[in-house]
DRENDO-1510 file (C-alpha; in Angstrom, 1 decimal, always signed):
<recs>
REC; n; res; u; v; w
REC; 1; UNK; +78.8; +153.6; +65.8 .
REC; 2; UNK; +82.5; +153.1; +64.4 .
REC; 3; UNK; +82.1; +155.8; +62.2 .
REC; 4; UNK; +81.3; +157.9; +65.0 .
REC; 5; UNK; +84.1; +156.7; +67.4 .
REC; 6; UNK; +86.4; +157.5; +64.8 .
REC; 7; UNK; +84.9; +161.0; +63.5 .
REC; 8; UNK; +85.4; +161.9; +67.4 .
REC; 9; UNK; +89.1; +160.7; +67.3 .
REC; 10; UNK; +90.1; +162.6; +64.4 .
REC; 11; UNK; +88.2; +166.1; +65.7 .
REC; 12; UNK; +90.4; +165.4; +68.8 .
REC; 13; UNK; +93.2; +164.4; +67.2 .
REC; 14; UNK; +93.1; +167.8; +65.0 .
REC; 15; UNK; +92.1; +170.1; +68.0 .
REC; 16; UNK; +95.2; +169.2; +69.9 .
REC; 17; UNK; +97.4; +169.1; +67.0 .
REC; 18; UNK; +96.3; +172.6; +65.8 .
REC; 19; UNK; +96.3; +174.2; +69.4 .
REC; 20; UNK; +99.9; +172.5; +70.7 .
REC; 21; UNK; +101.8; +173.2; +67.3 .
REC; 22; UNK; +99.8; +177.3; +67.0 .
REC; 23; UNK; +100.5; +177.4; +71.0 .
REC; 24; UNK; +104.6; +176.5; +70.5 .
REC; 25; UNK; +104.7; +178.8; +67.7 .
REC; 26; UNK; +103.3; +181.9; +69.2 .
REC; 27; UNK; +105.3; +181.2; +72.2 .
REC; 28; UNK; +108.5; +181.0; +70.1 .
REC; 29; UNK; +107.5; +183.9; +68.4 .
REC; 30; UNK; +107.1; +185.8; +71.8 .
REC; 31; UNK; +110.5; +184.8; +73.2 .
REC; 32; UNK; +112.8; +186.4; +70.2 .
REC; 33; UNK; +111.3; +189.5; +71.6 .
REC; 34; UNK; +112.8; +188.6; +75.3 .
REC; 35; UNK; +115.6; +190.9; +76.5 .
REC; 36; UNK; +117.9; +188.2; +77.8 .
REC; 37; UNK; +121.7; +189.3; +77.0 .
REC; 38; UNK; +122.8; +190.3; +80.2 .
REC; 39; UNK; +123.9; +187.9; +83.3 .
REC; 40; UNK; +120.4; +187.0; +84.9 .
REC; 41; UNK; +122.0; +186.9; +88.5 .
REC; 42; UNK; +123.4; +191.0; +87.8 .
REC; 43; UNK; +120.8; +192.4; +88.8 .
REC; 44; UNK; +121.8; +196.2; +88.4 .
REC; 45; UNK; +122.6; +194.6; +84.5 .
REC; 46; UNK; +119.7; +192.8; +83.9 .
REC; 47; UNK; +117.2; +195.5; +85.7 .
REC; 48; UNK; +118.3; +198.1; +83.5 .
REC; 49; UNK; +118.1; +195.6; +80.1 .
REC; 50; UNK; +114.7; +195.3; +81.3 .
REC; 51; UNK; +113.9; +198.7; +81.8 .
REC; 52; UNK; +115.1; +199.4; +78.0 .
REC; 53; UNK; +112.7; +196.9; +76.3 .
REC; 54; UNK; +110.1; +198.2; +74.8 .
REC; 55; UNK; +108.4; +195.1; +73.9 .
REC; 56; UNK; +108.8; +193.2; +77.2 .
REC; 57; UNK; +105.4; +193.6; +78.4 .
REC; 58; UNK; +103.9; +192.0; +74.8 .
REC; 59; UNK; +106.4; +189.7; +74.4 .
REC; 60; UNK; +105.1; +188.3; +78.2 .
REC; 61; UNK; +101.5; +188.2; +77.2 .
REC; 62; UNK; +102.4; +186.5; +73.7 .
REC; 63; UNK; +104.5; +184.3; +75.6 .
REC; 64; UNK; +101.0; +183.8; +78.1 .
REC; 65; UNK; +98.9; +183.3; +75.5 .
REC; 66; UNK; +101.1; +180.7; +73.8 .
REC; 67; UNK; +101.4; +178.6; +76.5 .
REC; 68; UNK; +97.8; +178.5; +77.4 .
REC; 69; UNK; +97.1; +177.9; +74.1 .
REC; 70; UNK; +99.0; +174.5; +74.5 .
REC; 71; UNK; +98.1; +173.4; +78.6 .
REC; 72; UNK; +94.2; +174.3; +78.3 .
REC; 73; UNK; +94.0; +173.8; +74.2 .
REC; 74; UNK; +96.3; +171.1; +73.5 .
REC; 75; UNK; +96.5; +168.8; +76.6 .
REC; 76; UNK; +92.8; +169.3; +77.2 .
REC; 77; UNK; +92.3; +167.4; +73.8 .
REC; 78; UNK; +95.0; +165.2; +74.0 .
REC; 79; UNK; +93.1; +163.9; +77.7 .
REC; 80; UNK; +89.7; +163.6; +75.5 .
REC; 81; UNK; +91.7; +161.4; +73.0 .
REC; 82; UNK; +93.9; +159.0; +75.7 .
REC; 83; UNK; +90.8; +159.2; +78.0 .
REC; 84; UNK; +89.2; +156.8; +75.3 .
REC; 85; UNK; +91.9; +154.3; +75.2 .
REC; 86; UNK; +91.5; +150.8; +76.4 .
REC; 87; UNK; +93.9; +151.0; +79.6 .
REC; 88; UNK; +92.6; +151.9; +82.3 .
REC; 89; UNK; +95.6; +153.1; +83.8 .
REC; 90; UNK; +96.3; +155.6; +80.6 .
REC; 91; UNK; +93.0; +156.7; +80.9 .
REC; 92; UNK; +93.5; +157.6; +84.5 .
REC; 93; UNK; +96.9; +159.3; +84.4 .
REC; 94; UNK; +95.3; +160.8; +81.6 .
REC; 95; UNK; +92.6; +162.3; +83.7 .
REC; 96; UNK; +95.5; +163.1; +86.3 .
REC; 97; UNK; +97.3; +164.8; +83.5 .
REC; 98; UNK; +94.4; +167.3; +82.6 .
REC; 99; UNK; +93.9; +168.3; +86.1 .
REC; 100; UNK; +97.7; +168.9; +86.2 .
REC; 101; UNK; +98.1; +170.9; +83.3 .
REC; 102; UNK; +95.1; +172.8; +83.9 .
REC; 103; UNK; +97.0; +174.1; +87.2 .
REC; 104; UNK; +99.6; +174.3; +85.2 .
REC; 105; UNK; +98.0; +177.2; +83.5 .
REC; 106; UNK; +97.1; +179.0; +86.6 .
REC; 107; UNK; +100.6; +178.9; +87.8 .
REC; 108; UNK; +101.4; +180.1; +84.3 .
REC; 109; UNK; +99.2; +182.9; +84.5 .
REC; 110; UNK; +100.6; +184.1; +87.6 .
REC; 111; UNK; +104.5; +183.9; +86.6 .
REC; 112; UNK; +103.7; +186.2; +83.8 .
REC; 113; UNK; +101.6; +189.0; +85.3 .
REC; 114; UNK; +104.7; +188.9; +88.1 .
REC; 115; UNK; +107.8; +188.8; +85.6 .
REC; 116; UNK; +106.0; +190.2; +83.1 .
REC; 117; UNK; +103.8; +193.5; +84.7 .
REC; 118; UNK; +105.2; +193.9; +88.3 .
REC; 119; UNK; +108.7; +193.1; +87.2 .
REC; 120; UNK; +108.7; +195.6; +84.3 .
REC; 121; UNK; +106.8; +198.4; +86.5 .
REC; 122; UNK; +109.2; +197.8; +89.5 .
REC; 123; UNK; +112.8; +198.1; +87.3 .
REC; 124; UNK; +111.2; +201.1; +85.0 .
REC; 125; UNK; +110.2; +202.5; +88.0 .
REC; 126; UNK; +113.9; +202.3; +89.8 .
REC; 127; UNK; +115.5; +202.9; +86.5 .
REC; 128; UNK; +113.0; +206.6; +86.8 .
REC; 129; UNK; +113.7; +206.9; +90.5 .
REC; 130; UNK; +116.2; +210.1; +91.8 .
REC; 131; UNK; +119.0; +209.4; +93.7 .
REC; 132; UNK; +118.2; +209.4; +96.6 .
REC; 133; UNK; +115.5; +206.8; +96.3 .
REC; 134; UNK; +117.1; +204.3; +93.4 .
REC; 135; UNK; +118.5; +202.0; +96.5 .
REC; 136; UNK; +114.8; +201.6; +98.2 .
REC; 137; UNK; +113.2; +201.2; +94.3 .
REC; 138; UNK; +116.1; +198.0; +93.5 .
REC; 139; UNK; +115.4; +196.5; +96.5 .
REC; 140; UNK; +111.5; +196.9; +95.7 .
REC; 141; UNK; +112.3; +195.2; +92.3 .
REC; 142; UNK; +114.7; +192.4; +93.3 .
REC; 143; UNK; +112.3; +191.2; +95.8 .
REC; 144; UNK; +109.7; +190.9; +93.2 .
REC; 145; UNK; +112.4; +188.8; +90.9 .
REC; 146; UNK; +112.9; +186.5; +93.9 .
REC; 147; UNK; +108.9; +185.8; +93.7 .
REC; 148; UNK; +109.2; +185.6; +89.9 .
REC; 149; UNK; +111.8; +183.0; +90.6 .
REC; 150; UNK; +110.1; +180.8; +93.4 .
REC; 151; UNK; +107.0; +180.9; +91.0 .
REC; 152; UNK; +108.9; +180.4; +87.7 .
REC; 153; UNK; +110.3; +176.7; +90.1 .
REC; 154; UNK; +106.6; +176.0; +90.8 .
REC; 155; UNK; +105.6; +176.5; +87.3 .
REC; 156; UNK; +108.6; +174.4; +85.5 .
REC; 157; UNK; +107.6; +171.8; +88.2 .
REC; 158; UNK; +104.2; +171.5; +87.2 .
REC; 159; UNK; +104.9; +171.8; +83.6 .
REC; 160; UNK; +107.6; +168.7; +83.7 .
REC; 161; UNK; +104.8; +167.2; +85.8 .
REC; 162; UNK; +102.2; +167.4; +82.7 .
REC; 163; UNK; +104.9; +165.6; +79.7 .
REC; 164; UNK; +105.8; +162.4; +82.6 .
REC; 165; UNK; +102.2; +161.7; +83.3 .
REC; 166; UNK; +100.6; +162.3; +79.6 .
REC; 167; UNK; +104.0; +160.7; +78.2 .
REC; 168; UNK; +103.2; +157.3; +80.7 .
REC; 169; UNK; +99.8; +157.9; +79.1 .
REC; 170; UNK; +100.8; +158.0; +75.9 .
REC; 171; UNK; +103.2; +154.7; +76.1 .
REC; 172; UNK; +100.5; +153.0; +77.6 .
REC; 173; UNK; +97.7; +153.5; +75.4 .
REC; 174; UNK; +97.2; +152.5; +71.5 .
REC; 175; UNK; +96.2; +156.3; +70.3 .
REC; 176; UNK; +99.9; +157.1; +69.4 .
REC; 177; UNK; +103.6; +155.7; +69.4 .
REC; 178; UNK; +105.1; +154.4; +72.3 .
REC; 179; UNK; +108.8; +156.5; +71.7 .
REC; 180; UNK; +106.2; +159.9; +71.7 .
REC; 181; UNK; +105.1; +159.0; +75.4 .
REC; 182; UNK; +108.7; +157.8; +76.3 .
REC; 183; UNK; +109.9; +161.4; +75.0 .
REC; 184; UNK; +107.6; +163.4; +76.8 .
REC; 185; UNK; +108.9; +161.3; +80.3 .
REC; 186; UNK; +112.6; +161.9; +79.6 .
REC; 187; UNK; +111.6; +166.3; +78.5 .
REC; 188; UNK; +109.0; +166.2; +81.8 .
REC; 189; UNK; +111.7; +164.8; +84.3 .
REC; 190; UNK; +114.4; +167.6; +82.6 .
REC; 191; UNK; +111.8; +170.1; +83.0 .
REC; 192; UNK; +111.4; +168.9; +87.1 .
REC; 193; UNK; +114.6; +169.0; +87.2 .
REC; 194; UNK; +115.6; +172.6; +86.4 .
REC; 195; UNK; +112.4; +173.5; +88.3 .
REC; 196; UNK; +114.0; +172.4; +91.2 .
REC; 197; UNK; +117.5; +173.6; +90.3 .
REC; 198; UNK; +115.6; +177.5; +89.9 .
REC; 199; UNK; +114.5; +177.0; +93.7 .
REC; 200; UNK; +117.8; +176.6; +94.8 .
REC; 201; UNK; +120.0; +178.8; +92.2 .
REC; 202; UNK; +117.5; +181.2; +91.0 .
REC; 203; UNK; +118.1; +181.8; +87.2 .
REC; 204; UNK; +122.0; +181.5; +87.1 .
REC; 205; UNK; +121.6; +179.2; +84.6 .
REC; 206; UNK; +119.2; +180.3; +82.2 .
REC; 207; UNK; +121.2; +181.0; +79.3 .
REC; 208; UNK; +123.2; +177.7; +79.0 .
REC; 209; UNK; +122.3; +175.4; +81.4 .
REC; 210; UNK; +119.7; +172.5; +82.5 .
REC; 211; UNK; +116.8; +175.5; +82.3 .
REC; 212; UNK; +117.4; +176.7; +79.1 .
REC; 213; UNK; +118.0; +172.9; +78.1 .
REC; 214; UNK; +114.8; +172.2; +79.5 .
REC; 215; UNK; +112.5; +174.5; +77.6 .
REC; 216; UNK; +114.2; +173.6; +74.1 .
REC; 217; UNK; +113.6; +169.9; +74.5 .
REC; 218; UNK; +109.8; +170.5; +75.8 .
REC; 219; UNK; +109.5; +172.9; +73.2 .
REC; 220; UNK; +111.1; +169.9; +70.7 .
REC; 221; UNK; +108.9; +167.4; +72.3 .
REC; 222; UNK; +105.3; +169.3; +72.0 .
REC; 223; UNK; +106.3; +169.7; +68.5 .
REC; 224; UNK; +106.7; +166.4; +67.7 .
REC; 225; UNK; +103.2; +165.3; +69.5 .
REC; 226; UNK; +101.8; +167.8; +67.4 .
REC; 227; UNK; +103.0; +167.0; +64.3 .
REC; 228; UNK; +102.3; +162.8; +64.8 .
REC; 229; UNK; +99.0; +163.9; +66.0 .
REC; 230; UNK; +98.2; +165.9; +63.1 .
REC; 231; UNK; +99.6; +163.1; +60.7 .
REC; 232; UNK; +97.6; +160.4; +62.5 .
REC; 233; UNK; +94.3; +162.7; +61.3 .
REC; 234; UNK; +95.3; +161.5; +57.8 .
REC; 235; UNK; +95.4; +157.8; +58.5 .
REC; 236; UNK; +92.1; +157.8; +60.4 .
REC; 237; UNK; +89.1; +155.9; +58.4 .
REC; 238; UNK; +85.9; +156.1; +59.2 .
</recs>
Protein backbone atom coordinates (compact mmCIF):
# COMPACT_ATOMS: atom_id res chain seq x y z
CA UNK A 1 0.00 0.00 0.00
CA UNK A 2 3.02 2.48 0.93
CA UNK A 3 4.74 1.57 -1.99
CA UNK A 4 1.89 2.50 -3.97
CA UNK A 5 1.11 5.88 -2.18
CA UNK A 6 4.55 6.74 -2.89
CA UNK A 7 4.89 5.34 -6.66
CA UNK A 8 1.73 7.76 -7.21
CA UNK A 9 3.58 10.73 -5.57
CA UNK A 10 6.59 10.50 -7.47
CA UNK A 11 4.52 10.05 -11.14
CA UNK A 12 2.82 13.26 -9.95
CA UNK A 13 5.63 14.81 -8.65
CA UNK A 14 7.49 14.24 -12.23
CA UNK A 15 4.36 15.08 -14.35
CA UNK A 16 4.18 18.54 -12.97
CA UNK A 17 7.70 19.08 -12.80
CA UNK A 18 8.30 18.11 -16.47
CA UNK A 19 5.11 20.02 -17.77
CA UNK A 20 5.61 23.48 -15.55
CA UNK A 21 9.53 23.65 -16.31
CA UNK A 22 8.84 22.36 -20.55
CA UNK A 23 5.66 24.89 -20.35
CA UNK A 24 8.03 28.10 -18.95
CA UNK A 25 10.54 27.23 -21.43
CA UNK A 26 8.55 27.19 -24.52
CA UNK A 27 6.81 30.25 -23.36
CA UNK A 28 10.15 31.99 -22.91
CA UNK A 29 11.28 30.79 -26.04
CA UNK A 30 8.06 32.26 -27.68
CA UNK A 31 8.37 35.72 -26.13
CA UNK A 32 12.09 36.57 -27.61
CA UNK A 33 10.21 36.39 -30.77
CA UNK A 34 7.62 39.29 -29.47
CA UNK A 35 7.94 42.65 -31.32
CA UNK A 36 7.81 44.83 -28.27
CA UNK A 37 10.33 48.02 -28.86
CA UNK A 38 8.06 50.55 -29.49
CA UNK A 39 5.81 52.59 -26.71
CA UNK A 40 2.81 50.13 -26.20
CA UNK A 41 0.36 53.20 -25.62
CA UNK A 42 1.63 54.75 -29.49
CA UNK A 43 -0.45 53.17 -31.17
CA UNK A 44 0.29 54.37 -34.80
CA UNK A 45 4.13 53.09 -33.39
CA UNK A 46 3.33 49.94 -32.07
CA UNK A 47 0.51 49.04 -34.92
CA UNK A 48 2.98 49.34 -37.52
CA UNK A 49 5.85 47.23 -35.32
CA UNK A 50 3.21 44.80 -35.37
CA UNK A 51 2.42 44.81 -38.87
CA UNK A 52 6.31 44.12 -39.64
CA UNK A 53 6.65 40.94 -37.60
CA UNK A 54 6.78 38.14 -39.29
CA UNK A 55 6.78 35.77 -36.53
CA UNK A 56 4.00 37.37 -34.43
CA UNK A 57 1.32 35.03 -35.12
CA UNK A 58 3.86 31.79 -34.03
CA UNK A 59 5.36 33.48 -31.39
CA UNK A 60 1.45 33.89 -29.93
CA UNK A 61 0.59 30.32 -30.36
CA UNK A 62 4.13 29.20 -28.87
CA UNK A 63 3.49 31.55 -26.22
CA UNK A 64 -0.34 29.62 -26.06
CA UNK A 65 0.85 26.51 -26.03
CA UNK A 66 3.43 27.23 -23.33
CA UNK A 67 1.22 28.38 -20.96
CA UNK A 68 -1.26 25.73 -21.22
CA UNK A 69 1.33 23.46 -20.98
CA UNK A 70 1.87 24.84 -17.34
CA UNK A 71 -2.16 25.72 -16.11
CA UNK A 72 -3.75 22.33 -17.53
CA UNK A 73 -0.26 20.15 -17.34
CA UNK A 74 1.49 21.50 -14.44
CA UNK A 75 -1.14 22.76 -11.95
CA UNK A 76 -3.46 19.91 -12.87
CA UNK A 77 -0.61 17.60 -11.31
CA UNK A 78 0.45 19.69 -8.75
CA UNK A 79 -3.74 19.59 -7.46
CA UNK A 80 -3.38 15.55 -7.73
CA UNK A 81 -0.23 15.83 -5.47
CA UNK A 82 -1.56 18.65 -2.56
CA UNK A 83 -5.11 16.99 -3.02
CA UNK A 84 -3.45 13.99 -1.10
CA UNK A 85 -2.09 15.93 1.69
CA UNK A 86 -3.33 15.60 5.19
CA UNK A 87 -4.96 19.18 5.59
CA UNK A 88 -8.00 19.50 4.68
CA UNK A 89 -7.92 22.96 4.04
CA UNK A 90 -4.68 22.49 1.42
CA UNK A 91 -6.60 19.92 -0.11
CA UNK A 92 -9.53 22.14 -0.61
CA UNK A 93 -7.78 25.31 -1.85
CA UNK A 94 -6.05 22.84 -3.78
CA UNK A 95 -9.22 21.74 -5.43
CA UNK A 96 -10.11 25.58 -5.66
CA UNK A 97 -6.79 26.09 -7.35
CA UNK A 98 -7.40 23.46 -10.28
CA UNK A 99 -10.72 24.85 -11.08
CA UNK A 100 -9.03 28.33 -11.11
CA UNK A 101 -6.28 27.59 -13.29
CA UNK A 102 -8.24 25.58 -15.53
CA UNK A 103 -10.27 28.94 -16.32
CA UNK A 104 -7.32 30.27 -16.35
CA UNK A 105 -6.54 28.50 -19.47
CA UNK A 106 -9.68 29.45 -21.14
CA UNK A 107 -9.06 33.06 -20.56
CA UNK A 108 -5.60 32.32 -21.83
CA UNK A 109 -6.92 30.88 -24.87
CA UNK A 110 -8.96 33.75 -25.71
CA UNK A 111 -6.22 36.67 -25.05
CA UNK A 112 -4.18 34.99 -27.64
CA UNK A 113 -6.49 34.31 -30.57
CA UNK A 114 -7.44 38.29 -29.85
CA UNK A 115 -3.81 39.81 -29.56
CA UNK A 116 -2.49 37.26 -31.30
CA UNK A 117 -4.94 36.56 -34.78
CA UNK A 118 -7.45 39.54 -34.77
CA UNK A 119 -4.82 42.01 -33.52
CA UNK A 120 -2.29 41.02 -36.26
CA UNK A 121 -5.13 40.82 -39.07
CA UNK A 122 -6.57 44.16 -37.98
CA UNK A 123 -2.96 46.33 -37.98
CA UNK A 124 -1.70 44.30 -41.29
CA UNK A 125 -4.85 45.09 -42.55
CA UNK A 126 -4.65 49.04 -41.75
CA UNK A 127 -1.01 48.98 -42.41
CA UNK A 128 -2.41 47.56 -46.33
CA UNK A 129 -5.43 49.91 -46.33
CA UNK A 130 -5.38 53.16 -49.05
CA UNK A 131 -5.70 56.41 -47.87
CA UNK A 132 -8.66 57.11 -47.72
CA UNK A 133 -9.63 54.18 -45.52
CA UNK A 134 -6.35 53.86 -43.12
CA UNK A 135 -8.37 56.22 -40.40
CA UNK A 136 -11.68 53.67 -40.34
CA UNK A 137 -8.95 50.45 -40.45
CA UNK A 138 -6.89 52.08 -37.00
CA UNK A 139 -9.80 52.66 -35.39
CA UNK A 140 -10.99 48.94 -36.32
CA UNK A 141 -7.59 47.81 -34.76
CA UNK A 142 -7.37 49.99 -31.65
CA UNK A 143 -10.67 48.79 -30.55
CA UNK A 144 -9.59 45.36 -30.82
CA UNK A 145 -6.28 46.29 -28.51
CA UNK A 146 -8.72 47.82 -25.97
CA UNK A 147 -10.44 44.06 -25.89
CA UNK A 148 -6.94 42.56 -25.84
CA UNK A 149 -6.28 44.71 -22.92
CA UNK A 150 -9.62 44.23 -20.79
CA UNK A 151 -8.87 40.42 -21.41
CA UNK A 152 -5.10 40.52 -20.97
CA UNK A 153 -6.57 42.32 -16.95
CA UNK A 154 -8.94 39.23 -16.71
CA UNK A 155 -6.29 36.80 -17.56
CA UNK A 156 -3.27 38.30 -15.18
CA UNK A 157 -6.07 38.31 -12.60
CA UNK A 158 -6.82 34.84 -12.81
CA UNK A 159 -3.32 33.76 -13.23
CA UNK A 160 -2.13 35.68 -9.83
CA UNK A 161 -5.33 34.02 -8.56
CA UNK A 162 -3.87 30.35 -9.33
CA UNK A 163 0.06 31.04 -7.39
CA UNK A 164 -2.04 32.70 -3.95
CA UNK A 165 -4.32 29.76 -3.67
CA UNK A 166 -1.81 26.78 -4.71
CA UNK A 167 1.04 28.80 -2.83
CA UNK A 168 -1.51 28.76 0.59
CA UNK A 169 -1.80 25.17 -0.55
CA UNK A 170 1.56 24.58 -0.72
CA UNK A 171 2.53 26.28 2.84
CA UNK A 172 -0.11 24.35 4.34
CA UNK A 173 0.51 20.97 3.34
CA UNK A 174 3.72 18.58 3.93
CA UNK A 175 4.28 17.71 -0.07
CA UNK A 176 6.83 20.56 -0.47
CA UNK A 177 8.63 23.61 1.41
CA UNK A 178 6.74 26.03 3.17
CA UNK A 179 9.02 29.37 1.51
CA UNK A 180 7.76 27.64 -2.20
CA UNK A 181 4.01 28.21 -1.14
CA UNK A 182 4.95 31.60 0.55
CA UNK A 183 6.58 32.59 -2.99
CA UNK A 184 4.01 31.73 -5.14
CA UNK A 185 1.47 34.19 -2.57
CA UNK A 186 3.85 37.20 -2.81
CA UNK A 187 4.33 36.40 -7.36
CA UNK A 188 0.21 35.70 -7.34
CA UNK A 189 -0.76 39.02 -5.35
CA UNK A 190 2.06 40.94 -7.98
CA UNK A 191 0.42 39.25 -10.72
CA UNK A 192 -3.41 40.63 -9.26
CA UNK A 193 -1.90 43.50 -8.94
CA UNK A 194 -0.71 44.56 -12.40
CA UNK A 195 -3.95 42.75 -13.66
CA UNK A 196 -5.75 45.40 -12.13
CA UNK A 197 -3.31 48.12 -12.88
CA UNK A 198 -3.87 46.96 -16.99
CA UNK A 199 -7.71 47.67 -16.37
CA UNK A 200 -7.17 50.97 -15.45
CA UNK A 201 -3.79 51.95 -17.55
CA UNK A 202 -3.93 49.64 -20.39
CA UNK A 203 -0.30 48.47 -21.14
CA UNK A 204 1.64 51.73 -20.34
CA UNK A 205 3.68 49.87 -18.29
CA UNK A 206 4.60 46.88 -19.94
CA UNK A 207 8.13 47.35 -20.53
CA UNK A 208 9.35 48.49 -17.03
CA UNK A 209 6.77 48.44 -14.75
CA UNK A 210 4.57 46.29 -12.10
CA UNK A 211 3.41 44.05 -15.49
CA UNK A 212 6.51 43.25 -16.83
CA UNK A 213 7.72 42.76 -13.04
CA UNK A 214 4.98 40.56 -12.67
CA UNK A 215 5.53 38.01 -15.41
CA UNK A 216 9.37 37.75 -14.52
CA UNK A 217 8.77 36.83 -10.89
CA UNK A 218 5.85 34.22 -11.91
CA UNK A 219 7.96 33.15 -14.54
CA UNK A 220 10.92 32.87 -11.54
CA UNK A 221 8.45 31.32 -9.18
CA UNK A 222 7.06 28.36 -11.56
CA UNK A 223 10.61 27.68 -12.16
CA UNK A 224 11.54 27.08 -8.90
CA UNK A 225 8.30 24.76 -8.12
CA UNK A 226 9.46 22.91 -10.86
CA UNK A 227 12.73 22.40 -10.19
CA UNK A 228 12.06 21.40 -6.08
CA UNK A 229 9.37 19.27 -7.54
CA UNK A 230 11.57 17.45 -9.84
CA UNK A 231 14.37 17.15 -7.08
CA UNK A 232 11.78 15.83 -4.51
CA UNK A 233 11.27 12.80 -7.33
CA UNK A 234 14.82 11.82 -6.23
CA UNK A 235 14.25 11.66 -2.50
CA UNK A 236 11.11 9.74 -2.83
CA UNK A 237 11.45 5.84 -1.45
CA UNK A 238 9.20 3.48 -1.99
Amino acid sequence: MHETTFQSERLLLRIGSITLLTGLAIFTISTAFHASREDPTNHLRVFAEYANSPPWIAAHIGQFVGGIVVFAGGFVALYRLLVQSESRTASALALIGFAVAIISASALSILQTIDGIALKRAVDSWASAPTVEKAAAFRVAEGIRWIEIGTNSIFRILQGTVAVIFGIAIAMSTQLRRWIGGAGVFAGAVTVAAGVEVAYIGFASSHAGLGAVSMIIYSIWVGILGIFMLSKTMSIRA
